[in-house]
mmCIF file as gemmi writes it, N, C-alpha and C atoms, coordinates in Angstrom:
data_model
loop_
_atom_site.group_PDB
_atom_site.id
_atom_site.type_symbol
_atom_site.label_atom_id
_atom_site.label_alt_id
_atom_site.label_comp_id
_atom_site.label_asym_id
_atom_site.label_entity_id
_atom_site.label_seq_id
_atom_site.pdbx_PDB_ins_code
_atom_site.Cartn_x
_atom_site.Cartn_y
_atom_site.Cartn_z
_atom_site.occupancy
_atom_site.B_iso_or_equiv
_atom_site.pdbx_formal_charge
_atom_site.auth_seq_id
_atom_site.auth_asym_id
_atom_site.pdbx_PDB_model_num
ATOM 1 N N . UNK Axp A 1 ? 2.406 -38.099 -4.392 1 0 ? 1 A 1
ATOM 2 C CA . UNK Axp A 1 ? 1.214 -37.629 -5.06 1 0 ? 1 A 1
ATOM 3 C C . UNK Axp A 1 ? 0.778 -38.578 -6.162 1 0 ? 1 A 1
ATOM 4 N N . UNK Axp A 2 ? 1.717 -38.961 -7.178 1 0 ? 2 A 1
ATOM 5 C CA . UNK Axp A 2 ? 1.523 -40.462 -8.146 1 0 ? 2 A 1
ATOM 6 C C . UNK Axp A 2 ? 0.59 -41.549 -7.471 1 0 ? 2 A 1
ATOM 7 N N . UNK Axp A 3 ? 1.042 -41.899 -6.134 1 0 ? 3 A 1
ATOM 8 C CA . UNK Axp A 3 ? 0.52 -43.133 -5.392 1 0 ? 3 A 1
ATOM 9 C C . UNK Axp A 3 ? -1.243 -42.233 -5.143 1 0 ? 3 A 1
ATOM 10 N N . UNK Axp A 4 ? -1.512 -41.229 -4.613 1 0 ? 4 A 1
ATOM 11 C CA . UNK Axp A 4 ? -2.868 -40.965 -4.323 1 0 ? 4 A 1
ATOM 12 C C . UNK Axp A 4 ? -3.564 -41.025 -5.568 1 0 ? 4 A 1
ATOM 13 N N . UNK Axp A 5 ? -2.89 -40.504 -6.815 1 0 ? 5 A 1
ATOM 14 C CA . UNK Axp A 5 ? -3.547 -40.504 -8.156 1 0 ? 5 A 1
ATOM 15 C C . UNK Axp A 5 ? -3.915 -42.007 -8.757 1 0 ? 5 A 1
ATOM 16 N N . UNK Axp A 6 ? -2.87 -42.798 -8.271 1 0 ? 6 A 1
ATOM 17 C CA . UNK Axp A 6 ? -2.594 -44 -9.206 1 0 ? 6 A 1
ATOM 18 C C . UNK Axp A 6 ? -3.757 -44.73 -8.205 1 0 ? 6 A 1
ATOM 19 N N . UNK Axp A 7 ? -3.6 -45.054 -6.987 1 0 ? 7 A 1
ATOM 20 C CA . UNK Axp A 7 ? -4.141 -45.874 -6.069 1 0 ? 7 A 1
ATOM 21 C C . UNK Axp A 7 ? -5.006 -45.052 -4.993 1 0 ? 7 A 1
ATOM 22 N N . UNK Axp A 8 ? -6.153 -44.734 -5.274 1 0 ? 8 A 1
ATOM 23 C CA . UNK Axp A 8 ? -6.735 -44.171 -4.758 1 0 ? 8 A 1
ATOM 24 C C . UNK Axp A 8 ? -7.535 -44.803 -3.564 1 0 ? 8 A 1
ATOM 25 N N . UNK Axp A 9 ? -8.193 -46.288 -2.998 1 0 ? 9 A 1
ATOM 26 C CA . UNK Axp A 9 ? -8.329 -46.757 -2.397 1 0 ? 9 A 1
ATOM 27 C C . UNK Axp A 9 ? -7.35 -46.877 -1.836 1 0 ? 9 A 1
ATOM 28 N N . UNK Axp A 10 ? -5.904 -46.894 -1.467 1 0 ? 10 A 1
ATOM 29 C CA . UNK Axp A 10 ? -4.951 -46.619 -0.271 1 0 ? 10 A 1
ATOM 30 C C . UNK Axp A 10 ? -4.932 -45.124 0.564 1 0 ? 10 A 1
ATOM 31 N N . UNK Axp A 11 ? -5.438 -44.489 -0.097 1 0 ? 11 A 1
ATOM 32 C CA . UNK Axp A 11 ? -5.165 -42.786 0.83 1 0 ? 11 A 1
ATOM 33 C C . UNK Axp A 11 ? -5.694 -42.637 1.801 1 0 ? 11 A 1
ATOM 34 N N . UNK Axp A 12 ? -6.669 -43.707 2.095 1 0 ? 12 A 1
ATOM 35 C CA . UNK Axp A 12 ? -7.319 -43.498 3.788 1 0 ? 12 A 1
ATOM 36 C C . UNK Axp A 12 ? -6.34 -44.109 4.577 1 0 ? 12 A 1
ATOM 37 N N . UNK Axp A 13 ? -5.927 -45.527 3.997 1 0 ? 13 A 1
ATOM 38 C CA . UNK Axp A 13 ? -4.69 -45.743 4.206 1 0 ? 13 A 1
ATOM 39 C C . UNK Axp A 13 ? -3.614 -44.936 5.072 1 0 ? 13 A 1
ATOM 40 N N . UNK Axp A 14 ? -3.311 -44.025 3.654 1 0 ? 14 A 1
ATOM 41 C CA . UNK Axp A 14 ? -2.198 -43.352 3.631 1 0 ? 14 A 1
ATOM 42 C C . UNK Axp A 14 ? -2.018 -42.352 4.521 1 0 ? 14 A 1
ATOM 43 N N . UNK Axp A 15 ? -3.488 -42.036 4.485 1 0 ? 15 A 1
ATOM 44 C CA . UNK Axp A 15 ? -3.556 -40.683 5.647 1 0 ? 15 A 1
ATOM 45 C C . UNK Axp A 15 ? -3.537 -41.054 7.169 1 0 ? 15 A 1
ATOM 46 N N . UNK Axp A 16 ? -3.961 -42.228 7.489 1 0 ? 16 A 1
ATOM 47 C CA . UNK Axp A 16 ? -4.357 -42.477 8.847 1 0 ? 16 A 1
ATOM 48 C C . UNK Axp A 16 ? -2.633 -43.036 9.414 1 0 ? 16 A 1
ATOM 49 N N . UNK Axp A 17 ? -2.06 -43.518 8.824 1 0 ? 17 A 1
ATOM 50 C CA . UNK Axp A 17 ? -0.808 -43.714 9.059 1 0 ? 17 A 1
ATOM 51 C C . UNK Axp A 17 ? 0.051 -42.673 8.995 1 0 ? 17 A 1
ATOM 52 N N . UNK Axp A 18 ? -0.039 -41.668 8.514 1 0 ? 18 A 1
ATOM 53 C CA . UNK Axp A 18 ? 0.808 -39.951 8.136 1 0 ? 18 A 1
ATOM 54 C C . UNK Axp A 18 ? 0.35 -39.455 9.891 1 0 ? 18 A 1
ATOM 55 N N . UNK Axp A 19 ? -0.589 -39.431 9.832 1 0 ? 19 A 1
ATOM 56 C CA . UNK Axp A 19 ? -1.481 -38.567 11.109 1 0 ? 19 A 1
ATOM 57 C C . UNK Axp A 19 ? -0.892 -39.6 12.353 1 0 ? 19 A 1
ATOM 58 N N . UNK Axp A 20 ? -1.086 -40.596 12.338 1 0 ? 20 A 1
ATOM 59 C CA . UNK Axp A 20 ? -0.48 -41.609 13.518 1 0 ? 20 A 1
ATOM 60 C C . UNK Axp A 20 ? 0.928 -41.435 14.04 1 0 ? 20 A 1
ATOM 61 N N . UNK Axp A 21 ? 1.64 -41.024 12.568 1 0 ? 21 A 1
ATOM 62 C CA . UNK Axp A 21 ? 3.157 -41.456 12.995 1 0 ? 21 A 1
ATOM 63 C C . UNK Axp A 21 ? 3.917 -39.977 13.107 1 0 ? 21 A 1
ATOM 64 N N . UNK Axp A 22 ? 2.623 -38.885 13.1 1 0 ? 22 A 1
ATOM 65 C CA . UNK Axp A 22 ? 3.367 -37.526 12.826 1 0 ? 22 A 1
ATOM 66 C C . UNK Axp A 22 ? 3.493 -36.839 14.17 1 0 ? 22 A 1
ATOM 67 N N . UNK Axp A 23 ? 2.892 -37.435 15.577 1 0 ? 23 A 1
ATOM 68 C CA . UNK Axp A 23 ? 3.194 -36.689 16.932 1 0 ? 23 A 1
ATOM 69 C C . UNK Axp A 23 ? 4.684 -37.659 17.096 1 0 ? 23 A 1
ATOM 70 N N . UNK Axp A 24 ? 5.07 -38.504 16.814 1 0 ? 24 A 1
ATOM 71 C CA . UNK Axp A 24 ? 6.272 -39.364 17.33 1 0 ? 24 A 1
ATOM 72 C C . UNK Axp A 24 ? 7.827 -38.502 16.352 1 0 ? 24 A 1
ATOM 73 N N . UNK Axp A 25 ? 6.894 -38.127 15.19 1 0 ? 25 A 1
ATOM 74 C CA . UNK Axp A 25 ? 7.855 -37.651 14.579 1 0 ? 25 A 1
ATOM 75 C C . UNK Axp A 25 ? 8.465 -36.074 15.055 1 0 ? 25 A 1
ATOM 76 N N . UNK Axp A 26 ? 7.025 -35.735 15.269 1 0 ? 26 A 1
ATOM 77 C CA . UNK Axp A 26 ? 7.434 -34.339 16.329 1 0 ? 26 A 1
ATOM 78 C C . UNK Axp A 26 ? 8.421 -34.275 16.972 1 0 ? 26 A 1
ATOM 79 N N . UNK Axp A 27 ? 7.595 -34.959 17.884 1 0 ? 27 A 1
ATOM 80 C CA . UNK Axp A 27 ? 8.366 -35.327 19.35 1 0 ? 27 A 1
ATOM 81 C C . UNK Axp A 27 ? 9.552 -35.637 19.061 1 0 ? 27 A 1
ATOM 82 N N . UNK Axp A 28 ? 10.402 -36.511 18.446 1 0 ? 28 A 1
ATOM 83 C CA . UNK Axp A 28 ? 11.829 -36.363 17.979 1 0 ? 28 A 1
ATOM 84 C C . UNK Axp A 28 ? 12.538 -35.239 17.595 1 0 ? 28 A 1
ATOM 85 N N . UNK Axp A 29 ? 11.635 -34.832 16.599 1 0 ? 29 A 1
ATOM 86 C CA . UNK Axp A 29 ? 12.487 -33.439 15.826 1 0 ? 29 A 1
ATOM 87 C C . UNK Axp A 29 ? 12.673 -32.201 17.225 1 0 ? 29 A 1
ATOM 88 N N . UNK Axp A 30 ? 11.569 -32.296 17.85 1 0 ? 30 A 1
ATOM 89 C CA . UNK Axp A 30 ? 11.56 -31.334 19.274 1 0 ? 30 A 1
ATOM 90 C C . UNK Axp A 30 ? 12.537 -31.594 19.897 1 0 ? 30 A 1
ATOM 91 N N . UNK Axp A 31 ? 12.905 -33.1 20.287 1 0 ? 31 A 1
ATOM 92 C CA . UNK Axp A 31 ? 13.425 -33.519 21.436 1 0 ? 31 A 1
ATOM 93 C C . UNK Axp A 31 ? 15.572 -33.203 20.59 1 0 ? 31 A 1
ATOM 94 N N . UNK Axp A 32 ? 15.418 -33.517 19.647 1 0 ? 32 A 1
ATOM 95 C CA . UNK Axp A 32 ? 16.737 -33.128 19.298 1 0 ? 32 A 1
ATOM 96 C C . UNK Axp A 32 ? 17.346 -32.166 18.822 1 0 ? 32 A 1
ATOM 97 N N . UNK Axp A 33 ? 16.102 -30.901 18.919 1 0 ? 33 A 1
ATOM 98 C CA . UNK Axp A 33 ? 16.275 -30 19.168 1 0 ? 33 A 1
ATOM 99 C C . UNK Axp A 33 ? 16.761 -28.942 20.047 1 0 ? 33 A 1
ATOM 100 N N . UNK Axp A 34 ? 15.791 -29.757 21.536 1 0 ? 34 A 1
ATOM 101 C CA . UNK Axp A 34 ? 16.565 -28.82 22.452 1 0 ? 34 A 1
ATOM 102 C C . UNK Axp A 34 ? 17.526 -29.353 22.831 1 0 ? 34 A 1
ATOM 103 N N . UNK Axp A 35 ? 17.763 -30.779 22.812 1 0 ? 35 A 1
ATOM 104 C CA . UNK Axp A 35 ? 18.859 -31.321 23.524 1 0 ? 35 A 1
ATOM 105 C C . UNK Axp A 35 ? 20.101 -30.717 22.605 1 0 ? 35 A 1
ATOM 106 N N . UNK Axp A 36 ? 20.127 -30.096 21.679 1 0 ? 36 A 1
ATOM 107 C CA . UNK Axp A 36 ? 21.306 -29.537 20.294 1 0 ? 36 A 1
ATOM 108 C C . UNK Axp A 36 ? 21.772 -30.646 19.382 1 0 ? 36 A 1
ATOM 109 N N . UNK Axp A 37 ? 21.467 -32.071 19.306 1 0 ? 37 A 1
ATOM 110 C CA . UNK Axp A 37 ? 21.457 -32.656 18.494 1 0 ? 37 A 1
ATOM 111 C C . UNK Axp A 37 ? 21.704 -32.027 16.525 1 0 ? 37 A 1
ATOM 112 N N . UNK Axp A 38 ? 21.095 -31.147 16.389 1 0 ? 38 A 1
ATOM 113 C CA . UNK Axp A 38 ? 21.675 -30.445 15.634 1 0 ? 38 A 1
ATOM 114 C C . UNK Axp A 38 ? 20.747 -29.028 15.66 1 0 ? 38 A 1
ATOM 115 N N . UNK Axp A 39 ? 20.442 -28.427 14.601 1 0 ? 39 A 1
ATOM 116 C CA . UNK Axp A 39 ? 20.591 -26.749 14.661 1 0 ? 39 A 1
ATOM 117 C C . UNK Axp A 39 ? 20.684 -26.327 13.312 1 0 ? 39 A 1
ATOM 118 N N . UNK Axp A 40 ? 19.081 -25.304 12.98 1 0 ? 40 A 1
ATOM 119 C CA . UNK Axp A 40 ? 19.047 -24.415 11.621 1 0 ? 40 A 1
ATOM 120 C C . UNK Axp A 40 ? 19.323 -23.304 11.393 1 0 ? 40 A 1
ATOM 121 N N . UNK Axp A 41 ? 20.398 -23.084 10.568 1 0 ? 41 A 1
ATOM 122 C CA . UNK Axp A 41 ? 20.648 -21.694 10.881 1 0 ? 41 A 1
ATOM 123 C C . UNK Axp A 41 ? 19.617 -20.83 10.02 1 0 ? 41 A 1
ATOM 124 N N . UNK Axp A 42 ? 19.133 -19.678 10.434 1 0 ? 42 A 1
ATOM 125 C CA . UNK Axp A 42 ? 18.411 -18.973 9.66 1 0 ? 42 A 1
ATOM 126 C C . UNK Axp A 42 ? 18.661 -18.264 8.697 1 0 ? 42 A 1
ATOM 127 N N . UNK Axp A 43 ? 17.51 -18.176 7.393 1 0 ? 43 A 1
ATOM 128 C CA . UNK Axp A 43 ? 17.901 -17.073 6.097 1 0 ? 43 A 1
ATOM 129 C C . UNK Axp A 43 ? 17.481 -18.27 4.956 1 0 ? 43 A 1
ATOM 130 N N . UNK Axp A 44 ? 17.722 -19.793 5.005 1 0 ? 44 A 1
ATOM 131 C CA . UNK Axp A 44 ? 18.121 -20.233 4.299 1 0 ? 44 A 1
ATOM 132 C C . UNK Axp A 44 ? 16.812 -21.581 3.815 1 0 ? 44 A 1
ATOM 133 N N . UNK Axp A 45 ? 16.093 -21.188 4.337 1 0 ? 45 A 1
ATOM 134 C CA . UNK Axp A 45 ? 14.505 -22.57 3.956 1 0 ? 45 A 1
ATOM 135 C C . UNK Axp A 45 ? 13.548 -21.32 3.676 1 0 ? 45 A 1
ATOM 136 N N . UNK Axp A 46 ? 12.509 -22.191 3.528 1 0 ? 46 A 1
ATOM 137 C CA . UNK Axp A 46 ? 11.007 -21.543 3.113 1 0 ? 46 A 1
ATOM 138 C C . UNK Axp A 46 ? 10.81 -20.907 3.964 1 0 ? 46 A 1
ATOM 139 N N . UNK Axp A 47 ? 10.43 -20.861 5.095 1 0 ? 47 A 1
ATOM 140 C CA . UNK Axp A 47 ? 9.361 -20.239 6.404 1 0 ? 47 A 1
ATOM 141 C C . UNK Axp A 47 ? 9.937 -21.765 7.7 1 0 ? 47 A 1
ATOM 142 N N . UNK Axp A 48 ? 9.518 -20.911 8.656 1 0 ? 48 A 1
ATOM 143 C CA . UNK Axp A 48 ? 9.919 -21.76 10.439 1 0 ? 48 A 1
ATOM 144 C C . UNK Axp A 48 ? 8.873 -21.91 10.758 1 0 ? 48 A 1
ATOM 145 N N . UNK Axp A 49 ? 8.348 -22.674 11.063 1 0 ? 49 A 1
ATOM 146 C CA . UNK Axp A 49 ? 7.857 -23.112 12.205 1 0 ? 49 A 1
ATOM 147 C C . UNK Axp A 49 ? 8.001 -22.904 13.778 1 0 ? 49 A 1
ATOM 148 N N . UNK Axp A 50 ? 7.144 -22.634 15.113 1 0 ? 50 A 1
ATOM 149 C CA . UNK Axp A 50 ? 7.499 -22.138 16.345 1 0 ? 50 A 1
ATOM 150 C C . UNK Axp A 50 ? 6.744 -22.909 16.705 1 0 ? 50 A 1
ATOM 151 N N . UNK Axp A 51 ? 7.302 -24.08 17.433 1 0 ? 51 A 1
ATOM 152 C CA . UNK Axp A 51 ? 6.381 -24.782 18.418 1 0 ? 51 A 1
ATOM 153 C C . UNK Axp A 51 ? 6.998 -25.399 19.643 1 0 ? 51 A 1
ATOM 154 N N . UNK Axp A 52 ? 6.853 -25.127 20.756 1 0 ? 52 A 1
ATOM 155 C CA . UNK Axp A 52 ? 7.029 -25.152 22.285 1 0 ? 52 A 1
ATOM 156 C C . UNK Axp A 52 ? 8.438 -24.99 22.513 1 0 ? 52 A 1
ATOM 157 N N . UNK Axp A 53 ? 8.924 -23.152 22.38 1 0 ? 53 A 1
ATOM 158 C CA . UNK Axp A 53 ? 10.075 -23.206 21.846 1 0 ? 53 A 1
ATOM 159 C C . UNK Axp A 53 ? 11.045 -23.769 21.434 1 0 ? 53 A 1
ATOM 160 N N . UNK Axp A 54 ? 11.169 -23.701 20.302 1 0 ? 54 A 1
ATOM 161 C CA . UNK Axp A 54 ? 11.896 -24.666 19.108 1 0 ? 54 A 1
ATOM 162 C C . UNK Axp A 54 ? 11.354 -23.748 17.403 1 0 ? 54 A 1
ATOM 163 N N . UNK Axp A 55 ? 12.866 -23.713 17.047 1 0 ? 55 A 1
ATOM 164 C CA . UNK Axp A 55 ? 11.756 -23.526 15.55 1 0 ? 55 A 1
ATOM 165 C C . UNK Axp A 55 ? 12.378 -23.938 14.994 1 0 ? 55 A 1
ATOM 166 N N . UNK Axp A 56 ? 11.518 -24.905 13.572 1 0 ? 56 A 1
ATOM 167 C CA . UNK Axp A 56 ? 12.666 -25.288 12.644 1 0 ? 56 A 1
ATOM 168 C C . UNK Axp A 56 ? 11.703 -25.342 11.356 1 0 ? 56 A 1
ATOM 169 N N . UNK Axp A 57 ? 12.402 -25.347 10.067 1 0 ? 57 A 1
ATOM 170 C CA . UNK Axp A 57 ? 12.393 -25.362 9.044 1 0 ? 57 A 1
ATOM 171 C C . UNK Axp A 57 ? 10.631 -26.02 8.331 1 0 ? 57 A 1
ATOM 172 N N . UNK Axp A 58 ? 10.245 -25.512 7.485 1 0 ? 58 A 1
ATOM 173 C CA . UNK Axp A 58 ? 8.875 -25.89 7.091 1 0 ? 58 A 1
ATOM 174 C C . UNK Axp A 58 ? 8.998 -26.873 6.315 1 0 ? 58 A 1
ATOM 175 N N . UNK Axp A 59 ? 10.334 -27.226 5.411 1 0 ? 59 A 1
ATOM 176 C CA . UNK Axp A 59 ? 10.718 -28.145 5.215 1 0 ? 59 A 1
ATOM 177 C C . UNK Axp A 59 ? 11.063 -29.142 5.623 1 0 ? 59 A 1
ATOM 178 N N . UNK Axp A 60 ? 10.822 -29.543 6.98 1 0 ? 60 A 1
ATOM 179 C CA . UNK Axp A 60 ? 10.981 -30.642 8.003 1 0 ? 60 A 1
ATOM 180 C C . UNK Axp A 60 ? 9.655 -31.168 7.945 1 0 ? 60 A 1
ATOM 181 N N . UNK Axp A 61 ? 9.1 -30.368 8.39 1 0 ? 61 A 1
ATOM 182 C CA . UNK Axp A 61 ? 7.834 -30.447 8.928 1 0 ? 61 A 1
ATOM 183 C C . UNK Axp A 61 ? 6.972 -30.891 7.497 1 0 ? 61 A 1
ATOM 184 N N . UNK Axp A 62 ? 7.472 -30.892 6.452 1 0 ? 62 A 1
ATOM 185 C CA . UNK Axp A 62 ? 7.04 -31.111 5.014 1 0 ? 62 A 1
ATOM 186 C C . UNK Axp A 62 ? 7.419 -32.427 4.919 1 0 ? 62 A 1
ATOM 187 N N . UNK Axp A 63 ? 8.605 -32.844 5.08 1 0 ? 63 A 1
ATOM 188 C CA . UNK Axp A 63 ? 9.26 -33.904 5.172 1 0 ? 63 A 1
ATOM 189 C C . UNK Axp A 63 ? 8.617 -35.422 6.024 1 0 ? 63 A 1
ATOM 190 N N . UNK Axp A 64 ? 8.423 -34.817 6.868 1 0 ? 64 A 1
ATOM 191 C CA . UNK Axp A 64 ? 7.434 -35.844 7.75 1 0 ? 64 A 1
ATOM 192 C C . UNK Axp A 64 ? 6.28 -36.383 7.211 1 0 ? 64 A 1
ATOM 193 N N . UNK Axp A 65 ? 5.34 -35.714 6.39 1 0 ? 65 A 1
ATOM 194 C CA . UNK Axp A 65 ? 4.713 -36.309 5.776 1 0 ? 65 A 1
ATOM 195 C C . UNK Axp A 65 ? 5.113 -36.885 4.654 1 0 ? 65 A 1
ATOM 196 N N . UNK Axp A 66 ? 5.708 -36.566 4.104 1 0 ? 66 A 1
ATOM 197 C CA . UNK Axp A 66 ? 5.891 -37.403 2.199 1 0 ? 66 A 1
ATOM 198 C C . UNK Axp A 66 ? 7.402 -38.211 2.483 1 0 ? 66 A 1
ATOM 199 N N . UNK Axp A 67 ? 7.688 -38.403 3.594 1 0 ? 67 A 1
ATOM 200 C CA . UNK Axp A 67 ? 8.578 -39.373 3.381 1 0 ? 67 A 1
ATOM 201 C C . UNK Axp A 67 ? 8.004 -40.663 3.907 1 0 ? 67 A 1
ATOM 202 N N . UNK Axp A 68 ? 7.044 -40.766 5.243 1 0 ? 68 A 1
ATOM 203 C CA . UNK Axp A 68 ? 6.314 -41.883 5.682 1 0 ? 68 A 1
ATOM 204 C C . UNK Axp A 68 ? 5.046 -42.307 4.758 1 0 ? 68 A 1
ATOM 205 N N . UNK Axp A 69 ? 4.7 -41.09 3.635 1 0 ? 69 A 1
ATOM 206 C CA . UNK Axp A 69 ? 3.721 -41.481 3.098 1 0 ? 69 A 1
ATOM 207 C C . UNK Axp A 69 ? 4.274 -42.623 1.759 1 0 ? 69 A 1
ATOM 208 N N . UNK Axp A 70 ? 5.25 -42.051 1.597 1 0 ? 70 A 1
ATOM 209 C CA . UNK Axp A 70 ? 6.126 -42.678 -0.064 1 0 ? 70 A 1
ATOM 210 C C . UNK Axp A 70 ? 6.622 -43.888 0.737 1 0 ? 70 A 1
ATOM 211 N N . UNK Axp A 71 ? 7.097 -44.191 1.881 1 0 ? 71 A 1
ATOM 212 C CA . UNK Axp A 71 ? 7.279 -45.674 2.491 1 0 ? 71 A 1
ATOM 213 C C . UNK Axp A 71 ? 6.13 -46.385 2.405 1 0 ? 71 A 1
ATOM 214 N N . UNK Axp A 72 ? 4.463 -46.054 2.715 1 0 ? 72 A 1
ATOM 215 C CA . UNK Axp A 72 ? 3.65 -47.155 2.582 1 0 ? 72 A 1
ATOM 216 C C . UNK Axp A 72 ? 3.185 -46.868 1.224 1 0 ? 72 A 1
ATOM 217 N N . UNK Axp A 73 ? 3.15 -45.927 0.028 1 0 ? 73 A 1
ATOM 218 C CA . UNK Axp A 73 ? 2.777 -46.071 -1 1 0 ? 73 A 1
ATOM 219 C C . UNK Axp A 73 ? 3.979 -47.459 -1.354 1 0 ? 73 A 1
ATOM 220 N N . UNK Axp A 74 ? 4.995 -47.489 -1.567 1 0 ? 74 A 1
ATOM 221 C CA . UNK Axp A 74 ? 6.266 -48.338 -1.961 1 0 ? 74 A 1
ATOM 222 C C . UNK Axp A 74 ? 5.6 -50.009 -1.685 1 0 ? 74 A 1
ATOM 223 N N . UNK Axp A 75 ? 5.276 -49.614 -0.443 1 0 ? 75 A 1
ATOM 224 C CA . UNK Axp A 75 ? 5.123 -50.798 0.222 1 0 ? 75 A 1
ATOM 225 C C . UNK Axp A 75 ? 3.887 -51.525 -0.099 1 0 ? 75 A 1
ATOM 226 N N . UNK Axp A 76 ? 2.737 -50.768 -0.916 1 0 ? 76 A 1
ATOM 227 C CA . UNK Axp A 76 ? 1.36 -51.044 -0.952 1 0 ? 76 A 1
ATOM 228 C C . UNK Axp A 76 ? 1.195 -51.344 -2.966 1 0 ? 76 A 1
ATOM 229 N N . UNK Axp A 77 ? 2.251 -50.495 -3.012 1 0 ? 77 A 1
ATOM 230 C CA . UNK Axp A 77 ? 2.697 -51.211 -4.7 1 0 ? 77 A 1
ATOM 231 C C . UNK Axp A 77 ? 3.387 -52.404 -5.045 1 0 ? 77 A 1
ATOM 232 N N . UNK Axp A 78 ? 4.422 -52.909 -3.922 1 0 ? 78 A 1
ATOM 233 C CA . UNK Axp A 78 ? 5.207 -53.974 -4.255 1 0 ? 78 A 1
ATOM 234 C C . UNK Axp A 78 ? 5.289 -55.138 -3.317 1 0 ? 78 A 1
ATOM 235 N N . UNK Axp A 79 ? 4.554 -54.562 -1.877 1 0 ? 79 A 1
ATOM 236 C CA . UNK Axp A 79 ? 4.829 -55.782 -1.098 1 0 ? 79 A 1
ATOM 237 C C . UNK Axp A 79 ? 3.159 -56.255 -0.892 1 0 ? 79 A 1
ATOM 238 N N . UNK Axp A 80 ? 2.515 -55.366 -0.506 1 0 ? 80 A 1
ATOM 239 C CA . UNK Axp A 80 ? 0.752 -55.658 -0.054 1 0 ? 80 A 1
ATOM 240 C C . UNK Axp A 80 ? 0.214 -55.876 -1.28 1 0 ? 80 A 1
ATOM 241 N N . UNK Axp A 81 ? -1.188 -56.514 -0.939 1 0 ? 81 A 1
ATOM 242 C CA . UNK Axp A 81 ? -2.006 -57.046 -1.772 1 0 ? 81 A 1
ATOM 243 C C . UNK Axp A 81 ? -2.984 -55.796 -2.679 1 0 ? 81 A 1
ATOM 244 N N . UNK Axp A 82 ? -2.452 -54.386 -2.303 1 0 ? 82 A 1
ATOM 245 C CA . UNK Axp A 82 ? -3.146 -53.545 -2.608 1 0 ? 82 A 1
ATOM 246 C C . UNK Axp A 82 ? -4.581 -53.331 -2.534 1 0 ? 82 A 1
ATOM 247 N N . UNK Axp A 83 ? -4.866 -53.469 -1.58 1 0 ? 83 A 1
ATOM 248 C CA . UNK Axp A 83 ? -6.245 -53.571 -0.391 1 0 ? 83 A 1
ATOM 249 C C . UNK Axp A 83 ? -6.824 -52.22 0.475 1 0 ? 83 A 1
């Protein structure tokens, strides 16, 4: 949230890369899901999510965005020309 405040010409940026990289991220969290890769037990996050049976944590699904977003903010503060 700092990086959208601070650098506001990156958030189209920021967004079009969140939205790009968030069906691949799905698709993983799905896929190692059913295969049992691992497993949430319930009682213990915010709210679930239900999508093509599978449910997991809203905190995942939270996760996906602000962790790929804080990689290109990082990256747009210290490595790019900030463009």
């Amino acid at each position: 949230m700092i990086g959208f405040y601070k650098f506001p010409k990156i958030s189209g940026k920021i967004s079009v890369f969140v939205f790009s990289m968030l069906p691949a991220s799905l698709a993983y969290e799905l896929t190692a899901l059913s295969l049992g890769h691992w497993y949430f037990r319930r009682g213990f996050h915010i709210g679930y999510a239900h999508m093509f049976g599978q449910i997991f944590p809203l905190e995942e699904l939270l996760s996906m965005f602000s962790i790929v977003a804080g990689i290109l903010v990082i990256h747009e503060v210290f490595a790019d020309d900030r463009k």
